[in-house]
N, C-alpha and C positions, 0 to 999 in steps of 0.2 A: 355844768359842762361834763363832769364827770359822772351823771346818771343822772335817770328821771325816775319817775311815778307814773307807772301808763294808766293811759285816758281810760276812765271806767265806761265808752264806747268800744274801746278797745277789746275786742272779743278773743278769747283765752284759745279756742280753737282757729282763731287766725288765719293764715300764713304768712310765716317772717320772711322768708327769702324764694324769691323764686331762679329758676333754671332754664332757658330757651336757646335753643341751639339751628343756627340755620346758615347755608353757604359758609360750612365750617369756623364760625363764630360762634362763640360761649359765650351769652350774656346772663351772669349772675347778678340779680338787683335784689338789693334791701325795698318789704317791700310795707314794713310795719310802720307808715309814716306819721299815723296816728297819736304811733308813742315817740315819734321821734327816732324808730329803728332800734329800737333800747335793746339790750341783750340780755333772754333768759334762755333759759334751759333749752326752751323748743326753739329760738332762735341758734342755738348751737347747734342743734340735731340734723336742722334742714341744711344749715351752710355745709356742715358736714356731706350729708347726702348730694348738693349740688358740685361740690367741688369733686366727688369721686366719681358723679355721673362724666363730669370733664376729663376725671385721667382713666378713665374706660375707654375713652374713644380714640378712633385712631386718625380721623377726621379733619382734627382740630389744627386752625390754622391761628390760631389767638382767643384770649380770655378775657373778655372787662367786666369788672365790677362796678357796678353804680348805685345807686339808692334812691327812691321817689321819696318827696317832700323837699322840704326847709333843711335837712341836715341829713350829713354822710350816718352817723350816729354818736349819739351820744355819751355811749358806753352801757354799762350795769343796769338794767331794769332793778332801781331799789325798791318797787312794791314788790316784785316779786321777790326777790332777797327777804326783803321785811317779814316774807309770810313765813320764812324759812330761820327766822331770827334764832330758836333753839338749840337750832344742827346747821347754820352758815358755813360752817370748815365742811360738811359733809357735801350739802348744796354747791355750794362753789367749786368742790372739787368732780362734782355733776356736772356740771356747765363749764367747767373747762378742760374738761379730757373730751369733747367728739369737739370743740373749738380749736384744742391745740392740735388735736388728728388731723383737722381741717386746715389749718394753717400752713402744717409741716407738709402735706402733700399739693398745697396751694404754692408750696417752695419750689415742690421738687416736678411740677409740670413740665414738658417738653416743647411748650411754647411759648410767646411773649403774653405778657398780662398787663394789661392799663386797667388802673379805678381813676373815677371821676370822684371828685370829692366837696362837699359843701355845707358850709354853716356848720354845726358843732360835728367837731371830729377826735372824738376823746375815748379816755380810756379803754378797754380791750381792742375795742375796735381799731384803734391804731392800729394791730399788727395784720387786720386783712391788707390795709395796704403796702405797709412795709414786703409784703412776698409780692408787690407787683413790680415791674420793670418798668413804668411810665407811671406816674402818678401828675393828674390835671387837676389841678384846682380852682375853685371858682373863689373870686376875691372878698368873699364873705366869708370865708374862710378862719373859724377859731380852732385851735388844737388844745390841746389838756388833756396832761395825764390821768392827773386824779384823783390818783389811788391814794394819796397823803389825808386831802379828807374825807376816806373814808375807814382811813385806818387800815391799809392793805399796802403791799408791795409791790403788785401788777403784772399782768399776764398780756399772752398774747405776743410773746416774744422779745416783750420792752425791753429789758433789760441785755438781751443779747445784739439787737437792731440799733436803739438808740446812741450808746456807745461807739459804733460803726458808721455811724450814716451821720452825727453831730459832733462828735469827741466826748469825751468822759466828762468834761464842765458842764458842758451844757446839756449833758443827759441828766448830771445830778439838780441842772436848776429845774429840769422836768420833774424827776420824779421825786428828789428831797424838797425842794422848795415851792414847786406845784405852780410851777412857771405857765403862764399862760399867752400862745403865739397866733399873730394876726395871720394873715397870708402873705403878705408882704416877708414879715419875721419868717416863717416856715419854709420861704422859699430861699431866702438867703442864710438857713440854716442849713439847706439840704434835705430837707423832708420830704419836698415835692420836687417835681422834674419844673415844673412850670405853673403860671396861674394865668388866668382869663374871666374877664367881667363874670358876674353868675349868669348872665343870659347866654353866653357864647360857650358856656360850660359842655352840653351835651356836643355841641355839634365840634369842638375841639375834641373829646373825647373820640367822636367817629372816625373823625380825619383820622387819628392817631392808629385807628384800630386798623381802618383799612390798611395805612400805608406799612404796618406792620404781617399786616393777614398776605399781603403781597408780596411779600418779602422771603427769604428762602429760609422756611421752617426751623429745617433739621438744624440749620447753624447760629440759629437764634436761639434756640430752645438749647444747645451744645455752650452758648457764650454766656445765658445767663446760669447755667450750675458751675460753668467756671469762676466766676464772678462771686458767687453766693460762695464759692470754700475755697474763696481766694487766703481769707484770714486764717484758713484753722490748715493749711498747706504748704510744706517747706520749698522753697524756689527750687530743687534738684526735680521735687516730687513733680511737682505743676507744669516745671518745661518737656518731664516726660510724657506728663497727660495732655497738655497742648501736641505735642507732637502726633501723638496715638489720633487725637483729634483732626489734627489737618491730615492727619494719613487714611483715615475714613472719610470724612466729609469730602475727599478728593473724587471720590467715586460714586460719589453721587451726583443725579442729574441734575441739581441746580447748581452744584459746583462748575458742571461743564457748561454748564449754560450760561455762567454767570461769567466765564475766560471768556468762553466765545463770544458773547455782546459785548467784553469789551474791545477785544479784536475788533470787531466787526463794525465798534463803533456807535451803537447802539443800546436802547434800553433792554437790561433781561427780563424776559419772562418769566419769571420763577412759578415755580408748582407743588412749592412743600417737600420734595421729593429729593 
């Protein structure tokens, strides 16, 4: 669970992740299902590149993450590591600086973000979902950190996410004890927002997207960076920057639109705006 060996079908010039953006949806998919999504070096490069093609634009009304095949990913491509066995400290610290670049600006988006998740969901790869705000899982659903064996500590934000989103036990039965969680487990840990048969997976994931892509932008995108530096923020600080918040987001046209349909009685229109 916590890596693979990719398939020697598996072609080196590839593409691991792809990018498609349309009626203001970002759909980022893993898309190396060959190897099970495994994570090397050029599967960093591009996620990187796709997530900064999303905070370019100005567009954007919601982000999902999904991945083709059997599994969200697996984690670490160990043949590629393997090939790298002499200078591993050097290599891995290739492959996880445009990762954690990716990650940290996958945080700090100004919209809502769902990944759909399924079959093995381990190592690094935990933290693309950790930066989503909806996370669906399909009930085939394994998690695993990992990194215990393979003699690593773990990246991808584990050790700051975990802690926060399970408590400090049950983060250490992740990553000291190398605890491994069904989907059932994962959702009554808090890891996942929710789970759905693996058939009903993609089309949960949609529903999800829509009814957020509908939804008024600015104050979505405003509620999840509050949310995210809720921990590292003193209550004096926070009530000033909520305020600062409802005193901008006032003036904006979904805000009034959003008084006025309840006045009115009716559903708002929202428009991002």
């Amino acid at each position: 669970m916590q890596g693979t060996q990719a398939s020697a079908t598996d072609q080196q010039g590839a593409t691991r992740v792809a990018c498609a953006v349309a009626d203001g949806r970002a759909t980022i998919t893993l898309v190396r299902a060959a190897a099970r999504n495994a994570i090397d070096r050029r599967f960093t490069e591009e996620l990187e590149a796709a997530v900064d093609a999303c905070a370019a634009r100005t567009d954007l009304r919601v982000v999902v993450i999904v991945a083709e095949g059997d599994h969200f990913s697996v984690g670490g491509d160990l043949r590629h590591m393997a090939g790298f066995a002499d200078e591993l400290g050097d290599e891995l610290g290739r492959m996880i600086t445009p990762f954690h670049r990716a990650l940290d600006t996958l945080a700090r988006l100004e919209v809502p973000v769902v990944a759909g998740v399924q079959g093995a969901f381990a190592g690094g790869a935990m933290g693309i979902a950790y930066a989503a705000d909806v996370v669906v899982a399909a009930d085939d659903l394994r998690v695993a950190a990992g990194f215990p064996a393979l003699g690593l500590s773990g990246d991808g934000g584990t050790s700051w996410h975990l802690p926060r989103l399970v408590g400090l036990r049950r983060a250490q039965e992740l990553l000291v004890e190398n605890r491994i969680l069904d989907a059932a487990e994962a959702l009554d840990w808090g890891l996942v927002t929710r789970t759905v048969p693996r058939a009903e997976l993609a089309a949960e994931v949609e529903r999800t997207a829509a009814r957020l892509a509908a939804g008024p932008t600015r104050s979505l995108g405003r509620a999840r960076r509050l949310l995210r530096t809720s921990s590292t923020t003193s209550i004096g600080d926070r009530l000033a920057e909520e305020r600062e918040s409802m005193r901008e987001l006032g003036d904006t046209a979904d805000a009034r639109e959003g008084v006025r349909a309840f006045a009115e009685k009716r559903a708002p229109r929202f428009e991002g705006r």
